[in-house]
One Martini backbone bead per residue (centre of mass of N, CA, C, O) as a GRO file, in nm:
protein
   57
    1UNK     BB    1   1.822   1.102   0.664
    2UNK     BB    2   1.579   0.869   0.673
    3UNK     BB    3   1.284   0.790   0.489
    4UNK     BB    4   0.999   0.694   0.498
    5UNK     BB    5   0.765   0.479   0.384
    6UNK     BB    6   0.461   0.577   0.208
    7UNK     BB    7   0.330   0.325   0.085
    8UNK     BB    8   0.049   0.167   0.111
    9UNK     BB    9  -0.016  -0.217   0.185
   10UNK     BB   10  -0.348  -0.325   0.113
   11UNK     BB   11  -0.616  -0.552   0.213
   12UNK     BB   12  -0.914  -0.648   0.095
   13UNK     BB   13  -1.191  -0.807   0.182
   14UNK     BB   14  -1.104  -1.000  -0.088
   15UNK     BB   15  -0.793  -1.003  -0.142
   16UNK     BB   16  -0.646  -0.763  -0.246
   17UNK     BB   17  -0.386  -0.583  -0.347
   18UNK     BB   18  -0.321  -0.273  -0.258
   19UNK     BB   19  -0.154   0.030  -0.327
   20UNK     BB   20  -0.107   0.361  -0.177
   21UNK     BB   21  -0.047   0.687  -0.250
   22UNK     BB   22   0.022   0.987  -0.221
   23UNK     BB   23  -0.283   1.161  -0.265
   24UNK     BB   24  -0.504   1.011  -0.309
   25UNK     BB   25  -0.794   0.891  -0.231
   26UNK     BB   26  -0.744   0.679   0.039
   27UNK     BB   27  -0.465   0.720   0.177
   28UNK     BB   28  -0.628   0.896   0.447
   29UNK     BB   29  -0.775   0.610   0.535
   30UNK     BB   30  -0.577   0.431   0.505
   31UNK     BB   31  -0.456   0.130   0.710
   32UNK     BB   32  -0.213  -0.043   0.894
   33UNK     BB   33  -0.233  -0.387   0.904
   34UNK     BB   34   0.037  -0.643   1.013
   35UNK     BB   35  -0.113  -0.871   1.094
   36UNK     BB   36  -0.220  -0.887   0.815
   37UNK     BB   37   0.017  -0.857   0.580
   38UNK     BB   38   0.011  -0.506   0.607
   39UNK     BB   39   0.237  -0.264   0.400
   40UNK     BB   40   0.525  -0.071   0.342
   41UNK     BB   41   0.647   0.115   0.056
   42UNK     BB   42   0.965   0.274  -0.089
   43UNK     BB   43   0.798   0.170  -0.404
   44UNK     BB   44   0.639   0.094  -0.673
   45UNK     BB   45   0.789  -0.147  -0.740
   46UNK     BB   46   0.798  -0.306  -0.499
   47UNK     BB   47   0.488  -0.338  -0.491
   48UNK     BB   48   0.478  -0.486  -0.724
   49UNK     BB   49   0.708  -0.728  -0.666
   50UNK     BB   50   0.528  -0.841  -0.491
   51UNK     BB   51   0.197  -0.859  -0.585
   52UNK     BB   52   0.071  -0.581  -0.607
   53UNK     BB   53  -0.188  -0.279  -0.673
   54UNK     BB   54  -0.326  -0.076  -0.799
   55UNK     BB   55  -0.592   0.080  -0.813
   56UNK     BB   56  -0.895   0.145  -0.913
   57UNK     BB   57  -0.981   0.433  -1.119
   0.00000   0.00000   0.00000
């Protein structure tokens, strides 16, 4: 059984490229909207190699 990507790839509202691990602080508040181009990843490093960065604090 393959396991759905659990890290989610949101979008700021200044265009900032931001990725969410579970567990996290924002992780079960952050929404992921496809429209606009936020989407999951399966790996912190896919979601680095795409462009994206972990949050900040």
């Amino acid at each position: 059984m393959q396991t759905a990507c659990a890290i989610k790839g949101n979008i700021s509202r200044k265009g900032d490229k931001i990725y969410h691990l579970p567990g996290t602080r924002d992780y079960e508040r952050t929404a992921i909207d496809n429209g606009s181009g936020e989407r999951m990843f399966c790996s912190e490093d896919e979601a680095k190699g795409a462009g994206w960065r972990a949050p900040r604090g």
